[in-house]
C-alpha positions as CSV (number, residue, x, y, z in Angstrom):
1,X,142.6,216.3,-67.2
2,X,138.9,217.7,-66.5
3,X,137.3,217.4,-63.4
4,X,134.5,214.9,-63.4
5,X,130.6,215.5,-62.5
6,X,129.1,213.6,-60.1
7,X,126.5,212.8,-62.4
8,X,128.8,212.2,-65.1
9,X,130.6,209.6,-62.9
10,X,127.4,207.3,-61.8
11,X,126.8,207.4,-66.0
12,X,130.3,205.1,-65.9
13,X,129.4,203.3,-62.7
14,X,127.1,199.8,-62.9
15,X,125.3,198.8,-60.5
16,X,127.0,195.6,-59.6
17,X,130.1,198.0,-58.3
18,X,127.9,199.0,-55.2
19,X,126.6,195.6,-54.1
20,X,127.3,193.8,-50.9
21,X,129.7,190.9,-51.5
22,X,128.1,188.0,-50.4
23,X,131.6,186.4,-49.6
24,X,134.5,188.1,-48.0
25,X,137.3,186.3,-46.5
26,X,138.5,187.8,-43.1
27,X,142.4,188.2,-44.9
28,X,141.2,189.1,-48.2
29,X,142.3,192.7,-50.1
30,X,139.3,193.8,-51.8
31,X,141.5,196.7,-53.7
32,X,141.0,195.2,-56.7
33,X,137.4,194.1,-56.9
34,X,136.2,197.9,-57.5
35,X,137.9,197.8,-61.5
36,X,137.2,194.2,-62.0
37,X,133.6,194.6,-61.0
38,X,133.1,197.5,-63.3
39,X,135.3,196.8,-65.8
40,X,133.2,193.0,-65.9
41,X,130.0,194.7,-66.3
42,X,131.0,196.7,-69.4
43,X,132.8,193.8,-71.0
44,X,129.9,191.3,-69.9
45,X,131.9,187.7,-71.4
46,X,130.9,184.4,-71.9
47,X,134.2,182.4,-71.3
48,X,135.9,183.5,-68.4
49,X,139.3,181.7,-66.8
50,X,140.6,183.5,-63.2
51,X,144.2,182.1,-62.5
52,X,145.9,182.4,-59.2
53,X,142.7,184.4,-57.8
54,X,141.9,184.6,-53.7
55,X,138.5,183.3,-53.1
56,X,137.0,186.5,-52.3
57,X,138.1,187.8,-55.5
58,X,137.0,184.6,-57.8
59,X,133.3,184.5,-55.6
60,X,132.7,188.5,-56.5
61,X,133.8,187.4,-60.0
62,X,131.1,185.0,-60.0
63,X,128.8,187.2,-58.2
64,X,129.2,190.1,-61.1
65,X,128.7,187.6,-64.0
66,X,125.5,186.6,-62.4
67,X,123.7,189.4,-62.3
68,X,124.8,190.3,-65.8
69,X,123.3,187.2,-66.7
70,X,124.4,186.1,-70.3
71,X,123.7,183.6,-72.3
72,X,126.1,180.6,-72.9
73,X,128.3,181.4,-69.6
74,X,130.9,179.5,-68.3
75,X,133.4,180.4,-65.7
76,X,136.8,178.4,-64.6
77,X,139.0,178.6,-61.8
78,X,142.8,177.3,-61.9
79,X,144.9,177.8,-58.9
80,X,142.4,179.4,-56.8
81,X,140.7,178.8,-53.4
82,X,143.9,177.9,-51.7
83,X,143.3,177.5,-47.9
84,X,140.3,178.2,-48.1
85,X,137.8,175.5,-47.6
86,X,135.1,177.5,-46.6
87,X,135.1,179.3,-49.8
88,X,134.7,175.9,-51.9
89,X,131.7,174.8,-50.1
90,X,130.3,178.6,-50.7
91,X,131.0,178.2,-54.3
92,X,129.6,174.8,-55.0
93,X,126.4,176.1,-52.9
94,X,125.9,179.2,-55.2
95,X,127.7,179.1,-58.3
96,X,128.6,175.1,-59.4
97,X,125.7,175.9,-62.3
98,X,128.1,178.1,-64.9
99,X,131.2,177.9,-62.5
100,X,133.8,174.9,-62.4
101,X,137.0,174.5,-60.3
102,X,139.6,173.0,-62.2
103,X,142.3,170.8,-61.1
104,X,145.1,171.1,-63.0
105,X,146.1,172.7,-66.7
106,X,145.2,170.0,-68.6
107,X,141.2,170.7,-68.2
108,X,141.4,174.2,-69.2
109,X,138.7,174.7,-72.6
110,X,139.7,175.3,-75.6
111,X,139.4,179.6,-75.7
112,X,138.2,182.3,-73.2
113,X,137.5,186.0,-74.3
114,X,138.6,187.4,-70.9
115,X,141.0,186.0,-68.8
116,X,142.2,187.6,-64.8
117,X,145.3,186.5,-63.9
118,X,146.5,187.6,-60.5
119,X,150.6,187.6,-59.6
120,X,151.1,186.8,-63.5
121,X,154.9,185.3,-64.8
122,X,155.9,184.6,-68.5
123,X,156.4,181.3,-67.5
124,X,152.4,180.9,-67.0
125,X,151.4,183.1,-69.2
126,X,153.0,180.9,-72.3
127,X,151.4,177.9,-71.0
128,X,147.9,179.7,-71.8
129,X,148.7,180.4,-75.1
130,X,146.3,177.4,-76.6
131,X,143.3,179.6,-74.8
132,X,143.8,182.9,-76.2
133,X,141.7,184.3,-79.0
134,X,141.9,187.2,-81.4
135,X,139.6,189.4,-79.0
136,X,140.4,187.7,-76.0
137,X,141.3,190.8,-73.0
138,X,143.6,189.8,-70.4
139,X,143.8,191.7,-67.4
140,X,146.7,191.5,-64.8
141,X,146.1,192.0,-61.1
142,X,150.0,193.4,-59.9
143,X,153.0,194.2,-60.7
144,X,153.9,193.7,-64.7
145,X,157.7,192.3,-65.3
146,X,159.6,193.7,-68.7
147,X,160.1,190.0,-69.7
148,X,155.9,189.2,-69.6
149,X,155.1,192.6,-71.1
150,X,157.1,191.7,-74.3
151,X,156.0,188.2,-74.1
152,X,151.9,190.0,-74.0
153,X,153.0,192.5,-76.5
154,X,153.6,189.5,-78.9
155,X,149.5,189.1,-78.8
156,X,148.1,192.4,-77.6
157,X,147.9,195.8,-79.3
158,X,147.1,198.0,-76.0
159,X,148.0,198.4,-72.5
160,X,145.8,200.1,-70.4
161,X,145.9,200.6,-66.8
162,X,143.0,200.9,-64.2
163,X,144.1,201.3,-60.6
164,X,145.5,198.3,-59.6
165,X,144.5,195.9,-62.6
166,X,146.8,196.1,-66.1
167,X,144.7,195.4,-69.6
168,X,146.3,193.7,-72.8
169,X,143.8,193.9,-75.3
170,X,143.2,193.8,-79.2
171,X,141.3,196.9,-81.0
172,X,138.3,194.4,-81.9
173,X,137.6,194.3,-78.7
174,X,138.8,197.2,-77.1
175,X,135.2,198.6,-79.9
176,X,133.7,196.2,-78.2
177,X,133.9,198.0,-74.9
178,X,131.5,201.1,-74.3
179,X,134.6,203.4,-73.5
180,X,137.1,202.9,-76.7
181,X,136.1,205.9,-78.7
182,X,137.0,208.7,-76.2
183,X,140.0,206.6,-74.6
184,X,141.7,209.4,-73.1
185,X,139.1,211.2,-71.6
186,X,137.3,208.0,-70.3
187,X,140.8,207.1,-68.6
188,X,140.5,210.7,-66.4
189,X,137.0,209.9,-65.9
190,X,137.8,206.3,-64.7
191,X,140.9,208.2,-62.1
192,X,138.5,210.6,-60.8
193,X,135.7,207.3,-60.7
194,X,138.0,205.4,-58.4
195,X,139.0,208.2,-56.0
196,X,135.2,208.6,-55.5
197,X,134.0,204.9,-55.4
198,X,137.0,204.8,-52.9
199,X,135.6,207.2,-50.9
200,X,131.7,205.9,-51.3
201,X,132.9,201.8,-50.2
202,X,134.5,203.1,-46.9
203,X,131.2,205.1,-46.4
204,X,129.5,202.0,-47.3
205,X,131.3,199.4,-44.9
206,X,130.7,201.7,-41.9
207,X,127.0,201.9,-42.7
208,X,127.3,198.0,-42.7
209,X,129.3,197.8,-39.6
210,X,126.5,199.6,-37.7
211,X,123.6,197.6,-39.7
212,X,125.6,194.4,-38.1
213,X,125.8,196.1,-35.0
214,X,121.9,196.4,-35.1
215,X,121.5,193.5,-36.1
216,X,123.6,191.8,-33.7
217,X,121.6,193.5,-31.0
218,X,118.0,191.9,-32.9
219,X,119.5,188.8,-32.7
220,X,120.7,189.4,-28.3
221,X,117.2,190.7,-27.6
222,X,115.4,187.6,-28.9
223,X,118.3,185.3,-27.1
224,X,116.9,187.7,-24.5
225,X,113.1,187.0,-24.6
226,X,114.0,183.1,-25.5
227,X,115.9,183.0,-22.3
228,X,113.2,184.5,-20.3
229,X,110.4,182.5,-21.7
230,X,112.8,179.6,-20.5
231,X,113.7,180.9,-17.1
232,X,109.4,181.2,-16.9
233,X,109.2,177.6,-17.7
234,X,111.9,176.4,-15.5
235,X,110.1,178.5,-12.2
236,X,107.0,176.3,-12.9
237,X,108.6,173.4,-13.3
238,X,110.6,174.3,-9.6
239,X,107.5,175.3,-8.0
240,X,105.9,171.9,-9.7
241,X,108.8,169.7,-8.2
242,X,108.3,171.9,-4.4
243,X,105.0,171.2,-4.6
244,X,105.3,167.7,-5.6
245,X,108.8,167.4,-2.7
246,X,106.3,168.4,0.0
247,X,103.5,165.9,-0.6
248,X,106.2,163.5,-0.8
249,X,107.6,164.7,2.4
250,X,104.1,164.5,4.1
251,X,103.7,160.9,3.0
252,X,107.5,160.4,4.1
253,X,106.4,162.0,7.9
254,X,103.5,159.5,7.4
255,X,105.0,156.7,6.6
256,X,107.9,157.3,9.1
257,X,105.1,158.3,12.2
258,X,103.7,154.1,11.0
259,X,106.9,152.9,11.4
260,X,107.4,154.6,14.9
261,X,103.4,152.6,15.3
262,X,105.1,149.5,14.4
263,X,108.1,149.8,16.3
264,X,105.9,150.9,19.6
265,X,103.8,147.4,18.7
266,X,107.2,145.3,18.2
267,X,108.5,146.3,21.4
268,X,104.9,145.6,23.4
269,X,105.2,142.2,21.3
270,X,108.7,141.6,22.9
271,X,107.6,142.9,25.9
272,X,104.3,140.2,26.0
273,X,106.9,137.6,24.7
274,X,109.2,138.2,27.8
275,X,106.2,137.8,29.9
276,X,104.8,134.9,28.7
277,X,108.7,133.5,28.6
278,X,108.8,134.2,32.3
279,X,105.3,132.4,32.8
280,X,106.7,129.4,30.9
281,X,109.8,129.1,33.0
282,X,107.9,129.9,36.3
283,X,105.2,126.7,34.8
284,X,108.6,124.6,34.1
285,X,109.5,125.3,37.7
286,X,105.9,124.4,38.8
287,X,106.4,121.4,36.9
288,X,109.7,120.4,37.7
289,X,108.6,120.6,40.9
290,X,105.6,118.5,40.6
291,X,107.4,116.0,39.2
292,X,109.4,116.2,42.4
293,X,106.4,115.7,44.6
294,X,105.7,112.8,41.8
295,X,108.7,110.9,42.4
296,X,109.0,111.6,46.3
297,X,105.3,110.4,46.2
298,X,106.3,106.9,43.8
299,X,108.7,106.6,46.8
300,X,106.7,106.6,49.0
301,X,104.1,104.0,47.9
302,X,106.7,102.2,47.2
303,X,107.8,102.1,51.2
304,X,104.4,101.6,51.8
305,X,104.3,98.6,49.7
306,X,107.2,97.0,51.6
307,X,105.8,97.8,55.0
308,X,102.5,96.3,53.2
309,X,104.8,93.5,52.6
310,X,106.2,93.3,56.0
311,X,103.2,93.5,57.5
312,X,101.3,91.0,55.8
313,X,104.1,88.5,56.6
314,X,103.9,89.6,59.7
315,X,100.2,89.0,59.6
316,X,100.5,85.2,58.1
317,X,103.1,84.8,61.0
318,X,101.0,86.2,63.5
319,X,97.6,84.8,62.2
320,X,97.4,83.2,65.8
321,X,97.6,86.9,67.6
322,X,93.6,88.3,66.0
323,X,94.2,91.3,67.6
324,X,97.6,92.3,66.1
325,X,95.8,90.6,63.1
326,X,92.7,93.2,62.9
327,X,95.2,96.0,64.1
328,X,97.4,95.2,61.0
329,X,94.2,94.9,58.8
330,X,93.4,98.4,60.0
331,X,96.8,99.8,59.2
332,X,96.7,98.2,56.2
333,X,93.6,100.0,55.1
334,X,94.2,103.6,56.4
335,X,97.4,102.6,54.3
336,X,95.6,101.5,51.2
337,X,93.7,104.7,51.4
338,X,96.6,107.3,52.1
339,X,97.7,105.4,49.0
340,X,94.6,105.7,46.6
341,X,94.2,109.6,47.7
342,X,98.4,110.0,46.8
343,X,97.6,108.9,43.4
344,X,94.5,110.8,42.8
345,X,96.3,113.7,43.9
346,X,99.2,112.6,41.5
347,X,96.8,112.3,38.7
348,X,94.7,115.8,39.4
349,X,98.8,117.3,39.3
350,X,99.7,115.0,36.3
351,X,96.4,116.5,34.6
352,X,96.9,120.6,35.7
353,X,100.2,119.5,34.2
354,X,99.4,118.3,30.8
355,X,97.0,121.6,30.8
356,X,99.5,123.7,31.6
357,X,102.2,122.5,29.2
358,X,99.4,122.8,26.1
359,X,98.9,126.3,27.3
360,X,102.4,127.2,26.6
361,X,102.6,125.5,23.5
362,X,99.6,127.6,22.4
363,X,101.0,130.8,24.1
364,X,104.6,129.8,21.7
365,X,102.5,129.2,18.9
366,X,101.0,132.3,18.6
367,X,104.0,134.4,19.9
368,X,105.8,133.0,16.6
369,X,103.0,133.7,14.2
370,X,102.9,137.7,16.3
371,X,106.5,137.7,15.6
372,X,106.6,136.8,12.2
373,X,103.7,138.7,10.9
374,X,105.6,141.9,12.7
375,X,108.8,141.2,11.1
376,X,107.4,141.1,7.9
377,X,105.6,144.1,8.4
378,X,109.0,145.9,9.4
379,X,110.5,144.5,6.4
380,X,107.4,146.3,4.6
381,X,107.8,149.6,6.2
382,X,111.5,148.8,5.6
383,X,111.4,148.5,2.1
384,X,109.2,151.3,1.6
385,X,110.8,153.8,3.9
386,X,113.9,153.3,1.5
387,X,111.7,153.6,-1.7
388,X,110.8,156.8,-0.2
389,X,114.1,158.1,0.5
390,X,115.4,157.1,-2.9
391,X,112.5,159.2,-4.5
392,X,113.4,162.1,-2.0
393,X,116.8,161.9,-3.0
394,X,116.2,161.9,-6.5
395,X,114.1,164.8,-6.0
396,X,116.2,167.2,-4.4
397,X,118.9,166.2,-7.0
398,X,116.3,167.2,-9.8
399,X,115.9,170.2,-7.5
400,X,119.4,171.0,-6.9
401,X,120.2,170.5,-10.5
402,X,116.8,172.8,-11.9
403,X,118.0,175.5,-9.6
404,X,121.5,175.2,-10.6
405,X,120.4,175.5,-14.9
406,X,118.0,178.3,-13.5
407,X,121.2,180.3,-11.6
408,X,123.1,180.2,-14.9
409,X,120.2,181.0,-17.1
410,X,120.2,184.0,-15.0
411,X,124.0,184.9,-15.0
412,X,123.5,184.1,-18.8
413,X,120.7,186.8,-19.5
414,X,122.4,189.5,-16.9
415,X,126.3,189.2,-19.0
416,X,123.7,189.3,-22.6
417,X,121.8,192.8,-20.9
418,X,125.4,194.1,-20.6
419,X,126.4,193.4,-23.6
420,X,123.6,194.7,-25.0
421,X,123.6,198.1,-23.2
422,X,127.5,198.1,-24.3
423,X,126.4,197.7,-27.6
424,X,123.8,200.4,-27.9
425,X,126.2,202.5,-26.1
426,X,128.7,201.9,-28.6
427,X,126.0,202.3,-31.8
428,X,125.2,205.7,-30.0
429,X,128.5,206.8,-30.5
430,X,128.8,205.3,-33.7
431,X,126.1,206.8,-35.1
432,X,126.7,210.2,-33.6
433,X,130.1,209.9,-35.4
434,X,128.8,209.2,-38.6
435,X,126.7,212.5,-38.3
436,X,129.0,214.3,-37.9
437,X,131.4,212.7,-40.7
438,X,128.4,213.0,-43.1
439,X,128.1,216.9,-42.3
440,X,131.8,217.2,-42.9
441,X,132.0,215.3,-46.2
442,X,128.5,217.3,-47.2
443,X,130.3,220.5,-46.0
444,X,134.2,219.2,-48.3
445,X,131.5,218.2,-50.9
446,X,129.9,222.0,-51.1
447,X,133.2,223.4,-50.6
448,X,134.2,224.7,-54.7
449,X,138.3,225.2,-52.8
450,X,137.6,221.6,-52.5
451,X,136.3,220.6,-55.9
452,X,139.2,223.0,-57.5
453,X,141.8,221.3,-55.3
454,X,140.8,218.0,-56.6
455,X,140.9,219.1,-59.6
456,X,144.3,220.1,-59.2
457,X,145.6,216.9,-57.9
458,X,143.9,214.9,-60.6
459,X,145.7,217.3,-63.0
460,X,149.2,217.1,-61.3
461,X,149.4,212.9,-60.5
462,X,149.5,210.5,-63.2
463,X,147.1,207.9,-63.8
464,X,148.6,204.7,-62.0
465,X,150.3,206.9,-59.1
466,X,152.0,205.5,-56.2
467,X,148.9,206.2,-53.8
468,X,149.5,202.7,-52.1
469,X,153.2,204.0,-51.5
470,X,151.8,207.3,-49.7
471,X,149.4,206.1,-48.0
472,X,151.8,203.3,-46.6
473,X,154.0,206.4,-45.4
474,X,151.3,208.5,-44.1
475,X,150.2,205.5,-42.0
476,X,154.1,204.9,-41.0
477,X,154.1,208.5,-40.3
478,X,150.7,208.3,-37.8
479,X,152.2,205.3,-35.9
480,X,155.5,206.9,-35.0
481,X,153.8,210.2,-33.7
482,X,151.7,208.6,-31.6
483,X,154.2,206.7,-29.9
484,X,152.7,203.1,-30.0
485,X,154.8,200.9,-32.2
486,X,158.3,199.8,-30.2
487,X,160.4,199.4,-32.9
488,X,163.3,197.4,-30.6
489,X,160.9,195.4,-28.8
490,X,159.4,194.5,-32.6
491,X,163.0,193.6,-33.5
492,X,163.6,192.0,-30.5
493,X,160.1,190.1,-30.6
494,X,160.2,188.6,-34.3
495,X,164.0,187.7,-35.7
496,X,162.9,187.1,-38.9
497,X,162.3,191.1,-39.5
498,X,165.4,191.8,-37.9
499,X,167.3,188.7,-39.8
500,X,166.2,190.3,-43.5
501,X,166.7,193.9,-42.3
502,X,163.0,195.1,-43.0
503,X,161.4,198.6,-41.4
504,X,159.6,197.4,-39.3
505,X,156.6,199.8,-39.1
506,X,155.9,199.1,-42.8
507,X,156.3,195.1,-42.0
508,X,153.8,195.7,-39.3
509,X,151.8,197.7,-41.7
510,X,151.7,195.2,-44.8
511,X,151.6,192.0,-43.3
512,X,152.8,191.5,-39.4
513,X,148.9,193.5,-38.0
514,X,147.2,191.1,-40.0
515,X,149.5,188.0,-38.9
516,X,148.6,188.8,-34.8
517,X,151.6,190.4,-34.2
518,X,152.3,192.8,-31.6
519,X,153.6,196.0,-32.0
520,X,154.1,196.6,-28.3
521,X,153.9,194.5,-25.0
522,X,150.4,195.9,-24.5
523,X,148.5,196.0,-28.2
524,X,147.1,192.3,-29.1
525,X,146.6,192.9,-32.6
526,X,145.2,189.1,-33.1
527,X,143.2,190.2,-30.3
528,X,141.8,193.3,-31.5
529,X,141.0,191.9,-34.8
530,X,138.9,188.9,-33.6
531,X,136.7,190.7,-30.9
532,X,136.1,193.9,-33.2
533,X,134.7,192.3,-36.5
534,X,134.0,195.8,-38.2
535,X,137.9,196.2,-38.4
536,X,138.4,192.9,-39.5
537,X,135.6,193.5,-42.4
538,X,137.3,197.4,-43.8
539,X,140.7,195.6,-43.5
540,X,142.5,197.9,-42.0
541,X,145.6,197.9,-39.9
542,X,144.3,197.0,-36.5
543,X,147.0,199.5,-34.7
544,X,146.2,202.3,-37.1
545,X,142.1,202.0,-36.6
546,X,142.7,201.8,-32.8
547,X,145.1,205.2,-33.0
548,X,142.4,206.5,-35.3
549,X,139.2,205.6,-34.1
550,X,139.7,202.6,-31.1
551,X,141.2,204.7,-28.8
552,X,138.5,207.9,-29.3
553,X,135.7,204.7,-29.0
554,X,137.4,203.2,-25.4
555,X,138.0,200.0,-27.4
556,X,140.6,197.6,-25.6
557,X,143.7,196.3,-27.0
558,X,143.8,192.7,-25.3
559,X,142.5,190.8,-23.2
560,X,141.0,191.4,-19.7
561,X,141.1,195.5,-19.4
């Protein structure tokens, strides 16, 4: 096998095999998508069924027969998108023009020129028979049983193998293809393509892993300005309401200094009423005793009229005696007079009486009106007073509650600036990283021990090599030298590992770090995966980035260090 120019390689290599897919599920493997991308592009069908496919794989199926753009397409999905509702309402967004999700067999169309089948069986593959044509290319994503490659070899002339995908096709199409007529070389081309578009994606998604991390920051810095603009606002708006608190608090002193004014005034109006209440009662004494003298005097005409009697009797008795006669005459006058001066003294009383009693119905009179029109004006000043003190108590609630949205505001835009300066911390060190990677990859690159060792391997390993195999060892091997991984406490942790007798390093490696399990007491691989999104977008083991990079970078491994 020849070692293969750089430039030779990117003659092979489409353009669609570097793009950014536009929808990548956080479990997806993507180890696939490099072949079927380019291998797509080449082939550029018309009629295209994926069976079985994740919806990462099916959407960057769609995405490559997009941009290749030819005529009459028509793409159909069977037994895809499964748990994945996120990727349906991507797909019906972007693709529902020449792309259709089908529900069951029965709405297959009648033929398809390439067909992707992904965990294949005979069993599935015979119920496609009715689709197949005489060029039609199928190509398996996995592991091929002896019982479906005899069933395929029924149909297909060739088997070809690209990295992790398996070809059956016909020669008419194979010619069809750009790479049929040097097959061999093209297939130690293709080896040595892989190994470097392997090498160029993981360049790639760290490049993107710091564009995210800069854009991440955009996006913080304008939360950042938005928040200040609105901590601006809300400081006017306080000083607006304090300004606004105090004029109502004036008018408050104000109102409560007229209520002090009208309290002052009700108390001299009690104070007047008493008075004039202790002048009536004195006046009903004055009176009562009046009325006394009144009666007393009655009393005493009346005696006087009986000695009048008595005397004039004894007069007409007497008329003889002229003397006692004129004597009595004489009493009887000075009697009639005592008597006419007692009743003009009774009537002058009566009189001061009758003026005395109107006085006090006047002075009642207008004591009740001076009463009332005080009580209402309490009521008034009442009523207002607790207008005001509603208002002042609905202010300093507004208050309480703008200075409360203003505090947060604050905490908010002090925890972002952390973050932030974290971030740019950690960008710093990313990118002086990637530096220095780039000068050691430029220096392997311009290193011809290098080139001739590759050349080497690619001459010594078979096309189709266990790579997946090593590499799962070589990551086995990094985890139990540095000490991390508890293999009892695993055990002890998750029966079902013990119960079917796995290793438990390599069920940590293939599926229990991307299930959230723990490999130790203090690693949160669920955790680690969910606040670091750049490991989460390479896929890669979260305990193996954190031994290889994470624990260089200070990352944490759960919560609250």
């Amino acid at each position: 096998m020849q070692p293969v120019d750089e430039n030779t390689l990117f003659d092979f290599l489409g353009q669609s095999m570097f793009s950014r897919l536009k929808y990548l599920h956080p479990d997806a493997d993507v180890s696939d998508l490099p072949a079927l991308i380019w291998l797509i592009e080449q082939l550029a069908p018309t009629q295209v069924l994926g069976v079985n496919l994740s919806s990462t794989s099916y959407l960057a199926l769609c995405q490559t027969l997009e941009k290749v753009n030819k005529p009459g397409l028509q793409v159909n999905a069977l037994n895809c998108f499964v748990d994945d509702a996120q990727g349906v309402s991507y797909h019906q967004q972007q693709y529902q023009e020449f792309s259709k999700i089908l529900a069951n067999q029965s709405a297959l169309s009648s033929t398809y020129d390439f067909i992707y089948i992904a965990t294949p069986t005979a069993a599935g593959f015979e119920k496609l028979d009715s689709c197949l044509m005489p060029n039609t290319v199928i190509a398996l994503q996995g592991a091929v049983s002896s019982e479906l490659e005899k069933t395929l070899s029924a149909y297909f002339e060739r088997k070809v193998a690209l990295s992790e995908i398996t070809l059956f096709l016909n020669d008419v199409q194979f010619a069809h293809a750009i790479f049929l007529q040097q097959l061999p070389a093209y297939i130690n081309k293709l080896s040595a393509l892989f190994t470097y578009v392997e090498s160029s994606l993981r360049e790639r998604l760290k490049w993107l892993a710091l564009e995210s991390g800069f854009a991440q920051v955009e996006v913080l810095t304008q939360d950042i300005t938005r928040l200040t603009h609105d901590k601006s606002q809300l400081e006017r708006n306080v000083e607006q309401q304090a300004t606004q608190i105090q004029r109502q608090q004036a008018e408050l002193a104000a109102l409560a200094l007229t209520q002090q004014q009208a309290t002052v005034l009700c108390q001299e109006y009690q104070q007047q009423l008493q008075q004039e209440q202790a002048l009536y009662q004195q006046l009903e004494q004055q009176f009562s005793v009046v009325q006394k003298n009144h009666v007393e005097l009655q009393q005493n005409i009346k005696l006087r009229d009986t000695e009048l009697a008595h005397l004039t009797i004894k007069l007409e008795a007497q008329s003889a005696d002229q003397s006692k006669h004129l004597k009595l005459l004489k009493q009887l006058a000075a009697a009639n007079e005592t008597v006419q001066k007692t009743q003009q003294v009774i009537k002058q009383q009566e009189q001061a009486l009758l003026e005395v009693n109107k006085q006090v119905e006047q002075l009642k009179a207008e004591l009740e009106q001076q009463q009332q029109a005080a009580q209402e004006q309490k009521c008034q000043y009442q009523e207002r007073y607790n207008e005001m003190e509603k208002q002042r108590y609905l202010q300093d609630f507004t208050l309480f509650e703008t200075q409360r949205a203003l505090h947060n505001y604050q905490q908010e835009v002090v925890k972002l600036t952390a973050i932030i300066q974290q971030m740019s911390k950690n960008l710093e060190n990313e990118k002086h990283r990637q530096t220095l990677l780039k000068q050691q990859v430029q220096q392997l690159k311009n290193s011809k021990v290098h080139k001739l060792l590759n050349a080497a391997s690619r001459l010594t390993k078979p096309f189709g090599n266990n790579k997946p195999k090593q590499q799962l060892e070589r990551q086995k091997a990094l985890i139990l030298s540095s000490n991390l991984f508890d293999e009892q406490w695993y055990l002890s942790q998750y029966p079902d590992v013990a119960e079917k007798k796995l290793d438990p390093v390599i069920h940590y490696l293939k599926f229990g770090g991307f299930e959230g399990r723990k490999p130790n007491a203090k690693f949160d691989s669920r955790w680690y995966i969910a606040s670091y999104p750049d490991v989460a977008e390479q896929g890669i083991n979260p305990l193996v980035h954190f031994i290889k990079f994470g624990q260089y970078e200070n990352r944490a491994t759960q919560a609250g260090e």
